[in-house]
C-alpha positions as CSV (number, residue, x, y, z in Angstrom):
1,X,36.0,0.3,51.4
2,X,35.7,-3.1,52.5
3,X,37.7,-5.9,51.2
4,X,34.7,-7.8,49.9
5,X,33.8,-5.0,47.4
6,X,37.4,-3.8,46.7
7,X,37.5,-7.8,45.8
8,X,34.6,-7.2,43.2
9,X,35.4,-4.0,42.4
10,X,38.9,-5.2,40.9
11,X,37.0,-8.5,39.5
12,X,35.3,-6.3,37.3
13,X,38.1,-4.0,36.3
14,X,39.8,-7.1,35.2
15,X,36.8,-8.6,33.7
16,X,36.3,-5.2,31.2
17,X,40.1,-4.8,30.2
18,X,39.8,-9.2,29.2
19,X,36.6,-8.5,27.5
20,X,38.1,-5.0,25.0
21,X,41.0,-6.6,24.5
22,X,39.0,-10.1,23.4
23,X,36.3,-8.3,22.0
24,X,35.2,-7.2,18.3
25,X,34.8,-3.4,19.0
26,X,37.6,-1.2,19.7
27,X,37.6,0.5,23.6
28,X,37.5,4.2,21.2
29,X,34.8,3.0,19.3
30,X,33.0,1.9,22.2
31,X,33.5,5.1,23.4
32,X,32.6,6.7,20.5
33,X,29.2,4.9,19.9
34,X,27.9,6.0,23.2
35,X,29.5,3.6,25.5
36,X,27.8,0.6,23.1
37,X,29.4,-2.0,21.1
38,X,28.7,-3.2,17.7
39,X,28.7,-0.4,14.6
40,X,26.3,2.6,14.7
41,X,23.7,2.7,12.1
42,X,24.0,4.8,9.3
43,X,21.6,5.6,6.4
44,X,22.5,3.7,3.5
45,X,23.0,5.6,0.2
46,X,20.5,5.1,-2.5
47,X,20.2,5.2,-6.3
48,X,18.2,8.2,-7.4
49,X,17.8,9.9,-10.7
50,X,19.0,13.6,-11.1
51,X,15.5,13.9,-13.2
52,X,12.8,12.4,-14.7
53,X,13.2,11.5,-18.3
54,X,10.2,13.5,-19.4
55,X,11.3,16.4,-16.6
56,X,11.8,18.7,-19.9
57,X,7.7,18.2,-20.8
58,X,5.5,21.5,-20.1
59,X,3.2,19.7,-18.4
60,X,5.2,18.3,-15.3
61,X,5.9,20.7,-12.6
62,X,8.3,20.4,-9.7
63,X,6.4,21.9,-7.3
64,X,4.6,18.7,-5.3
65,X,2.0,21.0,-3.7
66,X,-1.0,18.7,-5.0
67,X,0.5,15.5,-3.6
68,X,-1.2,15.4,-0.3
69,X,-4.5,15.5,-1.2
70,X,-4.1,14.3,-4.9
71,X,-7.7,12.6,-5.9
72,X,-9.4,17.0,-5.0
73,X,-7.3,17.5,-8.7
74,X,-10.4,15.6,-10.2
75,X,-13.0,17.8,-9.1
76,X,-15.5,15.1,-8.1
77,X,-17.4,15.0,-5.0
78,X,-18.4,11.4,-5.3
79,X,-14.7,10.3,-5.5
80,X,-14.2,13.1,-2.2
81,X,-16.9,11.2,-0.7
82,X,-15.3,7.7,-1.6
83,X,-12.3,8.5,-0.5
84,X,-13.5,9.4,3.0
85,X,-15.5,6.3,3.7
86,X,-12.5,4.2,2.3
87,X,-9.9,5.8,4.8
88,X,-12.9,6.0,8.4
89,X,-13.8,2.4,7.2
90,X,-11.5,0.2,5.2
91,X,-10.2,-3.0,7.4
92,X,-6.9,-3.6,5.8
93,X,-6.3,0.1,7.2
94,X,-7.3,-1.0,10.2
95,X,-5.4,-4.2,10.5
96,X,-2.5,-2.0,9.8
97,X,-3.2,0.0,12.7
98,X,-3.7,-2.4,15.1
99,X,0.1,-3.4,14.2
100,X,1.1,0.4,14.9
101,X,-0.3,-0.7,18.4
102,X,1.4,-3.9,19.2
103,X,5.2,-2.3,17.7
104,X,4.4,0.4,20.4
105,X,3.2,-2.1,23.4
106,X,6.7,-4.2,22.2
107,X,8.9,-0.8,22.9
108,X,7.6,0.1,25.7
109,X,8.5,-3.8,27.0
110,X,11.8,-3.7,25.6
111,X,12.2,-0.4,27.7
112,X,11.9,-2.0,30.8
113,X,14.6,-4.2,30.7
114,X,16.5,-1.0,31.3
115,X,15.3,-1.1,34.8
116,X,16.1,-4.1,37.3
117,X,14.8,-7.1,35.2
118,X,13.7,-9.2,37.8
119,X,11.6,-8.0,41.3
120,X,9.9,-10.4,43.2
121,X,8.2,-10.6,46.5
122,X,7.6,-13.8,48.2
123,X,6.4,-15.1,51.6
124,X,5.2,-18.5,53.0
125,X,4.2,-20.2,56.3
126,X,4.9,-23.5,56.9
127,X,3.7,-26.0,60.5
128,X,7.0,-29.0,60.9
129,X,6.5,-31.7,63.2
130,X,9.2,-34.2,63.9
131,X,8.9,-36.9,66.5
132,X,12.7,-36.8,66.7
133,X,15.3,-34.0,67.2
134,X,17.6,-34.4,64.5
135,X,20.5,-33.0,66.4
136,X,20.2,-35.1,69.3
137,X,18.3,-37.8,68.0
138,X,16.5,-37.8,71.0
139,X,12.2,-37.8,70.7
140,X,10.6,-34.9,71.2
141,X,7.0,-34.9,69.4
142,X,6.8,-31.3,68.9
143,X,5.4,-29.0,66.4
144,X,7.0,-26.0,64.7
145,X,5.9,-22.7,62.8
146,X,7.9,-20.8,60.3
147,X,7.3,-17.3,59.1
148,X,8.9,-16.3,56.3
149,X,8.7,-12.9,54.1
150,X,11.4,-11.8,51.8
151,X,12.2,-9.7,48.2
152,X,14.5,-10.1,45.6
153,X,16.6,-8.1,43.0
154,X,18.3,-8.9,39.8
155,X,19.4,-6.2,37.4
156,X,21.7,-6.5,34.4
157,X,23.4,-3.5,34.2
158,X,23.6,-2.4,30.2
159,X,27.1,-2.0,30.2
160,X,27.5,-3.1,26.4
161,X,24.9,-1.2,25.2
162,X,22.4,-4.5,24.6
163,X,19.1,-3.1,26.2
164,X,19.7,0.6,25.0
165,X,19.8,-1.0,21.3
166,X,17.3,-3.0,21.8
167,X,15.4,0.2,22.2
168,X,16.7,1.7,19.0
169,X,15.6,-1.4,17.4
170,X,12.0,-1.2,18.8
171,X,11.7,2.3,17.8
172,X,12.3,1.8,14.2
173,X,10.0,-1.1,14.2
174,X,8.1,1.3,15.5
175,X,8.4,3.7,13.0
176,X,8.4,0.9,9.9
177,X,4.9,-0.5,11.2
178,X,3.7,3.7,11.0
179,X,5.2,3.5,7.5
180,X,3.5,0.6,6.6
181,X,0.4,2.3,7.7
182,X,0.9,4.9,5.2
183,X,2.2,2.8,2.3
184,X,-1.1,0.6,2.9
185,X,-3.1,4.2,3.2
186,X,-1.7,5.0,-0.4
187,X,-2.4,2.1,-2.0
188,X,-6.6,2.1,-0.6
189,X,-6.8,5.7,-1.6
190,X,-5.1,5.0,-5.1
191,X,-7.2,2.1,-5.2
192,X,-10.6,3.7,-4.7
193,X,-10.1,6.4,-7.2
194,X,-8.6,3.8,-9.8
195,X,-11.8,1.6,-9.4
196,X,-14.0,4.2,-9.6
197,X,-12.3,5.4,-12.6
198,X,-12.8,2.2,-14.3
199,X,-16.6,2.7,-12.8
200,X,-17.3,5.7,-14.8
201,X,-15.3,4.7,-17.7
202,X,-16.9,1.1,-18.1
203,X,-20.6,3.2,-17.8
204,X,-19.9,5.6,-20.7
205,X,-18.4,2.5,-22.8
206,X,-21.8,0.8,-22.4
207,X,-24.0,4.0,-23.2
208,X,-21.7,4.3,-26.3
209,X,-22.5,0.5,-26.9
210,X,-26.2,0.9,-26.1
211,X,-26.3,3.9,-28.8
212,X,-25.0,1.9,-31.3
213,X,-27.5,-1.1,-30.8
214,X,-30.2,1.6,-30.9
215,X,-28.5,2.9,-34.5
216,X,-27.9,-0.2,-35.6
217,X,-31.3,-1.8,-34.8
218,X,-33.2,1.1,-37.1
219,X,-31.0,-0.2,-39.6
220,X,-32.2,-3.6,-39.0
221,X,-35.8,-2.5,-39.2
222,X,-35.3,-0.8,-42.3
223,X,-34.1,-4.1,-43.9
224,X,-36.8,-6.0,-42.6
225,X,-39.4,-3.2,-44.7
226,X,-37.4,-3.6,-47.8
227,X,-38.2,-7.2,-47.7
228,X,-41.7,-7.2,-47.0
229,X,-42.5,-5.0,-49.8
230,X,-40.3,-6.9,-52.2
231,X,-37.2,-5.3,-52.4
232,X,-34.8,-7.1,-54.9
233,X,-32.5,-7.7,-52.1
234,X,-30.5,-11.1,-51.0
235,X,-30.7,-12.3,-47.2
236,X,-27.3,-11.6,-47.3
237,X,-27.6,-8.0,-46.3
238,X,-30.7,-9.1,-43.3
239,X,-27.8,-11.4,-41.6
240,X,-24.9,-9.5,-41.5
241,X,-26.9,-6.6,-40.0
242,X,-28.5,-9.0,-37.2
243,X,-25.0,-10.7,-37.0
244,X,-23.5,-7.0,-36.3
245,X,-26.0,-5.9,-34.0
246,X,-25.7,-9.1,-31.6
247,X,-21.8,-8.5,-31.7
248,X,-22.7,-4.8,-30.4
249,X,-25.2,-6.1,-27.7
250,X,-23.1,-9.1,-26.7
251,X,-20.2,-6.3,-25.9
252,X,-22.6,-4.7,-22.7
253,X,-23.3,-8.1,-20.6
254,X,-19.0,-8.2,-21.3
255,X,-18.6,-4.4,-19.8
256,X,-21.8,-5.2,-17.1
257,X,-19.1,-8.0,-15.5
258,X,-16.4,-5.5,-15.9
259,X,-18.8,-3.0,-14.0
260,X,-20.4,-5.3,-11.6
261,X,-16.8,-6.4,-10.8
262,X,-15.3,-2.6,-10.3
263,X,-18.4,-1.9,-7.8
264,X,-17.7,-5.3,-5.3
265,X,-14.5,-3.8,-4.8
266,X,-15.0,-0.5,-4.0
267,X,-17.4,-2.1,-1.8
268,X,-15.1,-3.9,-0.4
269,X,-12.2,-0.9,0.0
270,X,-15.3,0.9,1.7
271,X,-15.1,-1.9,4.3
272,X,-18.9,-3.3,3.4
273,X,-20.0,-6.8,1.8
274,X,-20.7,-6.4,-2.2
275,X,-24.1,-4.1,-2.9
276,X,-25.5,-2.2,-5.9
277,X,-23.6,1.2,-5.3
278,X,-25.7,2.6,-8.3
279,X,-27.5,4.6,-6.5
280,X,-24.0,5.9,-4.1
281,X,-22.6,6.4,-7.2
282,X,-25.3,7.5,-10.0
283,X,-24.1,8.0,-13.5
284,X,-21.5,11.0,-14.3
285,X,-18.8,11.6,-17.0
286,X,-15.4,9.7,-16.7
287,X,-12.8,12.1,-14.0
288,X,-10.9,14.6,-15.7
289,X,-7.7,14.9,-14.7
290,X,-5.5,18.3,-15.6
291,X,-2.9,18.3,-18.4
292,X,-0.2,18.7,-16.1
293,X,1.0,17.3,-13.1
294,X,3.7,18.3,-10.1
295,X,5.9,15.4,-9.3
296,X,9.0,16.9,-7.6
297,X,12.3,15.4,-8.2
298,X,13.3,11.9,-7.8
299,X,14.8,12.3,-4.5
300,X,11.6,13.5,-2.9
301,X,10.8,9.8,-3.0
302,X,13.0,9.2,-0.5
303,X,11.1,10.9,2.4
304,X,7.7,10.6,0.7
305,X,7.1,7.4,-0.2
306,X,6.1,5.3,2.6
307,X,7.3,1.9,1.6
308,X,11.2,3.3,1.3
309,X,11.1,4.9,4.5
310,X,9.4,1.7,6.1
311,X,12.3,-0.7,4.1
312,X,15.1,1.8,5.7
313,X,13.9,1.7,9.3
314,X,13.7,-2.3,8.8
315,X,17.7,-1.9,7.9
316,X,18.0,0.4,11.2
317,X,16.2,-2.1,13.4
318,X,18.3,-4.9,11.7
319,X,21.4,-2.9,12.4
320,X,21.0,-3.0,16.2
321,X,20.7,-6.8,16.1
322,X,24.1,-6.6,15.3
323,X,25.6,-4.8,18.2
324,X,22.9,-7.0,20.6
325,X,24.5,-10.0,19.2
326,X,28.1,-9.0,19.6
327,X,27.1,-8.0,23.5
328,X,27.2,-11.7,23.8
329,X,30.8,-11.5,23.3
330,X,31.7,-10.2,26.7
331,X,30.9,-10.4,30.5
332,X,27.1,-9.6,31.8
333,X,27.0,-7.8,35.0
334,X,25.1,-8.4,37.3
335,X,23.7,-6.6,40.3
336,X,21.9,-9.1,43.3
337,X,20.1,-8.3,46.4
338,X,17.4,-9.9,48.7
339,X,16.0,-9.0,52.0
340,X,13.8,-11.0,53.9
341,X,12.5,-11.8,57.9
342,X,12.2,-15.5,58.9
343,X,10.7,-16.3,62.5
344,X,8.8,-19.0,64.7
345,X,6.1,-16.8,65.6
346,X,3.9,-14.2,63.3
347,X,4.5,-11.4,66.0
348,X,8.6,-11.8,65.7
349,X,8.5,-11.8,62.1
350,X,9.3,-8.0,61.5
351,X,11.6,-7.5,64.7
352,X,15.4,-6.8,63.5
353,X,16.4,-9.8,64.8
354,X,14.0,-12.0,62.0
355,X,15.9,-9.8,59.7
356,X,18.8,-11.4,56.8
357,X,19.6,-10.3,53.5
358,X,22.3,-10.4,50.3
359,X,23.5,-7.4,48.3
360,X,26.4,-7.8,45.8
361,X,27.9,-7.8,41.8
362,X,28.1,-10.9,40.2
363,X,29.3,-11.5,36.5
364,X,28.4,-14.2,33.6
365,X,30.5,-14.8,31.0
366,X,29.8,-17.7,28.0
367,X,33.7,-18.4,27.2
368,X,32.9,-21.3,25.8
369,X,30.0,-20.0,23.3
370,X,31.9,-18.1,21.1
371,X,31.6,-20.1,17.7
372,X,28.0,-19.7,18.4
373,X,28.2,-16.6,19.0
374,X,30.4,-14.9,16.2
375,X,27.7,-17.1,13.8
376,X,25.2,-14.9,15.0
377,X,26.7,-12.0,14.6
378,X,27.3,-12.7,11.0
379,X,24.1,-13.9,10.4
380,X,23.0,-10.6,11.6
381,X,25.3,-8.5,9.5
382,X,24.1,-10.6,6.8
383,X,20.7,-9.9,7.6
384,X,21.8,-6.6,7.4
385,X,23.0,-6.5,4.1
386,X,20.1,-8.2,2.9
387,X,17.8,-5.3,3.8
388,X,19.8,-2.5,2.9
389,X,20.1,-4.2,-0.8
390,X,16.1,-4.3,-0.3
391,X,16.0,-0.7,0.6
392,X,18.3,0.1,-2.3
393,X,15.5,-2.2,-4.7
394,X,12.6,-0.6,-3.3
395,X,14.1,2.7,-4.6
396,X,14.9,1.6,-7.7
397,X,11.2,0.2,-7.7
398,X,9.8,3.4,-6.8
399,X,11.5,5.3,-9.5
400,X,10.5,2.8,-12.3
401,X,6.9,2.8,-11.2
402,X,7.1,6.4,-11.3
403,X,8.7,6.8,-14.8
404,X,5.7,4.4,-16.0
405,X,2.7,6.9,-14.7
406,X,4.5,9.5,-16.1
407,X,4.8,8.5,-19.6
408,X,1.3,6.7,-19.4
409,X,0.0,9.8,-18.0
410,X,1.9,12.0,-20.8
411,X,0.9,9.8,-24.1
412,X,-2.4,9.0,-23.4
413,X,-2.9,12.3,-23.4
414,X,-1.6,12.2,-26.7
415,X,-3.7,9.1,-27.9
416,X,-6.9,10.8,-26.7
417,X,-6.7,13.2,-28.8
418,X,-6.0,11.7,-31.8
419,X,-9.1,9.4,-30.9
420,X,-11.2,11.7,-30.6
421,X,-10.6,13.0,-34.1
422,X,-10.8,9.4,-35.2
423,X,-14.1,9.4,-33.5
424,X,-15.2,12.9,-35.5
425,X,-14.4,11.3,-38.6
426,X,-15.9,7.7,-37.7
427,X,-19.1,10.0,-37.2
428,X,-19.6,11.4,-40.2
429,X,-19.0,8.6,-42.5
430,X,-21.5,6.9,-40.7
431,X,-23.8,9.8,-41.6
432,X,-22.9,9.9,-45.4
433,X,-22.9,6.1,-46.0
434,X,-26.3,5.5,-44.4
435,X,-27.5,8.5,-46.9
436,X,-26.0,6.7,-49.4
437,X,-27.4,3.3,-48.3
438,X,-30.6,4.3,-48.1
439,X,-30.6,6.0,-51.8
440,X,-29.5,2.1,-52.9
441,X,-25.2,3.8,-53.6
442,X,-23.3,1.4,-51.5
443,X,-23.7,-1.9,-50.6
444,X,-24.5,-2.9,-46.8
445,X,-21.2,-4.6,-46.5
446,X,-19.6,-1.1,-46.8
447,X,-22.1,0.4,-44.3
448,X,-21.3,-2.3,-41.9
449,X,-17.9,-1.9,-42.2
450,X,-17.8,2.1,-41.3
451,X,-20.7,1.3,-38.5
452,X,-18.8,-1.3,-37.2
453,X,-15.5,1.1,-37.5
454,X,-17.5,3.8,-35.1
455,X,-18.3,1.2,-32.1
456,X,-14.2,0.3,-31.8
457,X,-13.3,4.1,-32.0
458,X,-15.9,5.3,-29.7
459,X,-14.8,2.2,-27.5
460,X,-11.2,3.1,-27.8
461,X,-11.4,6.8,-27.0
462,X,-13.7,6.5,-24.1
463,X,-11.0,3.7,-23.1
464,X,-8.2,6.4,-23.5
465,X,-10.5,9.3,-21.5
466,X,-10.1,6.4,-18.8
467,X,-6.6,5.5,-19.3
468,X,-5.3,9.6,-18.5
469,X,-7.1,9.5,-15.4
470,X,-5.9,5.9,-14.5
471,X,-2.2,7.5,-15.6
472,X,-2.6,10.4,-13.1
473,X,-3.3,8.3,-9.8
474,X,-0.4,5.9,-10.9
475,X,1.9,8.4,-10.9
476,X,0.4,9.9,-7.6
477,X,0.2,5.9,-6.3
478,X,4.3,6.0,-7.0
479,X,5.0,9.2,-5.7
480,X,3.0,7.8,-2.5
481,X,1.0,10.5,-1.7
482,X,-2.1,10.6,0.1
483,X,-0.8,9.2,3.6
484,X,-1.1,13.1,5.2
485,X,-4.7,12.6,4.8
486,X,-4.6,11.3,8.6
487,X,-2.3,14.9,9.7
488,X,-4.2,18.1,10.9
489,X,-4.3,20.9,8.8
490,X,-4.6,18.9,5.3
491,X,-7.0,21.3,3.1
492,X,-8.2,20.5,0.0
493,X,-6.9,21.5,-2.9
494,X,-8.8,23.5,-5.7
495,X,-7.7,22.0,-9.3
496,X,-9.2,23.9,-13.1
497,X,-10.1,20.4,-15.1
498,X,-8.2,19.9,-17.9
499,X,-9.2,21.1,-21.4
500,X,-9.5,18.1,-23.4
501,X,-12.4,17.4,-26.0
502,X,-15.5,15.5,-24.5
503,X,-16.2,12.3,-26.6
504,X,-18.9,12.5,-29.0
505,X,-21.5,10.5,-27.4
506,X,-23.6,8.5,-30.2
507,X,-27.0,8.9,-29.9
508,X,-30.4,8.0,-31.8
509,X,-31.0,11.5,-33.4
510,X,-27.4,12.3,-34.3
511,X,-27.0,9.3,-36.9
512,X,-29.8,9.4,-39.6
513,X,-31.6,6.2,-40.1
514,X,-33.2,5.5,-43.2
515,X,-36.2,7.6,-43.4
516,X,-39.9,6.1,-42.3
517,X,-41.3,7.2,-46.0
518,X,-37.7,5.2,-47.9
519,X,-39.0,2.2,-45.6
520,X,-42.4,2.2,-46.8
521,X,-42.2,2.9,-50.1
522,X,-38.3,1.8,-51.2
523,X,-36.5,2.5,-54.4
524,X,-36.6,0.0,-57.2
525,X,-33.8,0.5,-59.1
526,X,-33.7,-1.0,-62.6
527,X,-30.1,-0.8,-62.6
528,X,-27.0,-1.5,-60.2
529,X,-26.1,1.2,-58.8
530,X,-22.0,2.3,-59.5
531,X,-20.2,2.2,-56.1
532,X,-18.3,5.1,-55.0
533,X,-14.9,5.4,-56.2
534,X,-11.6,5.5,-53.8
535,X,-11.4,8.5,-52.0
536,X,-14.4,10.2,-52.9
537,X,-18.0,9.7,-52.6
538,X,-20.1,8.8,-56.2
């Protein structure tokens, strides 16, 4: 071996033993990590449940078989249809995408550093003229060319590891900006089908409303007639019926907003300005969801949800940073070369003897850097930290968000019900005490009171149809489902529709009005009439 690279040789031995012994990682842990300094990443633990709290309720299975394609459980096409144009057109979806893209363009320039870093060819041609020699100092008024044509090499060899980690760090970047694809995938799906739930359930709240007007303008009419044919009757009983029935229409321009609102942003999840989607969308019954639901167990969440696997692979990336900073800590080595021909004349440029060149080792070391340097390397474990507590959060996050569709989902299940018996019995005391208005039994203040009592319980119920439905996706949104809808192979899946009562829809004929003949030809009654006593009808 020659002496110049024995020389170099034993610079750099000397060089490596100075920079373990100086260095923060151990010469067996550099070994150990693959020949790379700086700590190894390891998935950070996180704080699951064992169970849900309502894991002992019938009506929550383990099995998470429905997760990927979730909104099919609702057995509606337009929602199917929805949810399609949502995921081919939606331009936050697409945005995300795009920064899939650039995370992959930045690893695959990261992995190039692995390879000689700098590669450059270079030539030029130059005419001198000197009117004196400069040796002799003698004048010689002659002209000169020079030919020159050369390339150079510089490659830092990845002795500490630096580029390999940089590369690990790329690929989860990577890998979070695919998560947050999917995390932004599960929130536009969830999304769609909670807008169009509020759709369907604002519609049926103002047919319910527009029933009621209808009931309660007959009522109005029938007023009106006892008047004009002299009815001992006080205006009393004319206002408080107009009164109510422009409370009842002034509740549908209220739910139009609510609709109008609902529809701009679906259009806008569907990527397209704000339009009248009435006829995308039609009229149809609020989605019914079934009475149970498969969830899984709480440490599903872990590999499901998108958002805690992107807010692990940010702690991964972070974790390299640390062992690229320490890198800094010791020697960089080098490896230079450059080759190049230099003549007079363009025909001698490539002969052997135009030839000269460089080839050798070379080393860098920052010995005077290294409060600046150890800073950094804190501030990167510290960085660290930080986003393993975050990943650590978002778990906790996803579990409480989980807990709250589940006992949304549960008890208004629950409250549905009961509403809709409230509804039952709102109906038919507005039946009796319109009998017993019209026969002149009970005063209008009572009717209006019942009347008025049927719009807020029909109101609430079709609310609480909504609410189960709105209960459902949550939980679905919090189990972070949907995101497989961009795999192969996803088909949908076949749900029965749950067996819950259908709200009793209000309508003209269902709800007697006073009769045509008691509104021509009302009864005069030379007495007051005794009003019905507690509990009981007279």
């Amino acid at each position: 071996m020659p002496r110049s690279l024995r020389s170099a040789s034993a610079m750099m031995t000397a060089a490596v033993i100075a920079a373990s012994l100086s260095g923060c990682t151990s010469f067996h842990e550099y070994v150990r990590n693959g020949l790379k300094v700086g700590p190894n990443y390891c998935p950070p633990d996180a704080p699951v449940a064992q169970k849900w709290i309502d894991a002992d309720d019938i009506r929550q299975a383990e099995d998470p078989g429905t997760v990927e394609q979730w909104w099919t459980v609702f057995d509606d096409p337009r929602l199917n249809l929805l949810v399609e144009c949502a995921y081919r057109q939606n331009l936050t979806l697409r945005e995300a995408g795009c920064r899939i893209l650039q995370a992959r363009a930045l690893r695959d320039y990261v992995v190039g550093n692995i390879f000689p870093q700098s590669q450059s060819a270079s030539g030029s041609y130059s005419r001198n003229g000197a009117a004196v020699d400069p040796s002799s100092g003698t004048a010689v008024g002659r002209f000169t060319d020079s030919w020159n044509f050369g390339f150079n090499l510089n490659w830092e060899l990845d002795f500490w590891g630096r580029f390999r980690r940089a590369i690990a760090a790329a690929d989860a970047d990577l890998d979070a900006s695919v998560a947050d694809y999917d995390d932004v995938l599960v929130t536009l799906l969830a999304d769609v089908a909670g807008n169009y739930v509020t759709v369907r359930t604002t519609q049926k709240r103002i047919e319910l409303l527009k029933a009621n007007v209808e009931l309660q303008q007959g009522v109005l009419k029938y007023i009106e007639n006892r008047l004009k044919v002299g009815y001992k009757v006080t205006e009393l009983d004319l206002d408080q019926a107009l009164s109510n029935l422009r409370q009842t229409e002034a509740g549908i321009p209220r739910l139009e907003i609510t609709l109008r609102q609902a529809e701009n942003r679906l259009c806008i999840l569907l990527g397209m300005p704000p339009a009248n989607l009435t006829d995308l969308l039609g009229t149809g019954p609020i989605p019914t969801s079934p009475p149970e639901v498969a969830v899984g167990i709480p440490a599903d969440l872990l590999r499901r949800r998108p958002d805690v696997r992107k807010a692990e692979r940010l702690a991964a990336a972070q974790a390299e940073e640390i062992g690229i900073a320490e890198a800094d800590l010791y020697p960089a080595f080098y490896i230079n070369g450059s080759f190049g021909y230099s003549a007079r004349k363009f025909s001698d440029l490539f002969r052997s003897t135009a030839f000269n060149g460089n080839f050798g080792p070379s080393f860098q070391w920052n010995l005077l850097n290294y409060g600046r340097i150890v800073s950094n390397i804190r501030y990167q474990d510290a960085r660290f930290q930080e986003l393993v507590i975050a990943y650590q959060n978002t778990v906790l996050s996803a579990n409480e968000e989980v807990e709250n569709g589940l006992v949304n989902f549960l008890r208004s299940q629950q409250q549905s019900k009961l509403l809709y018996e409230s509804v039952v019995a709102a109906r038919k005391a507005v039946k009796i005490v319109i009998l017993q208005y019209e026969k002149g039994a009970v005063d209008f203040n009572r009717y209006a009171t019942i009347e008025q009592n049927l719009v807020t319980q029909q109101d609430s119920a079709a609310q609480a149809r909504g609410q189960i439905s709105q209960g459902l996706i949550e939980i679905y949104r919090a189990l972070g489902g949907g995101w497989e809808i961009g795999l192969d192979g996803g088909a949908p899946l076949g749900m029965t529709p749950a067996e819950l009562p259908e709200i009793d829809e209000i309508a003209p004929e269902e709800l007697p009005t006073p009769k045509p003949d008691a509104m021509k030809n009302p009864p005069l009654p030379t007495a007051p009439q005794p009003m019905p006593r507690k509990g009981g009808t007279p």
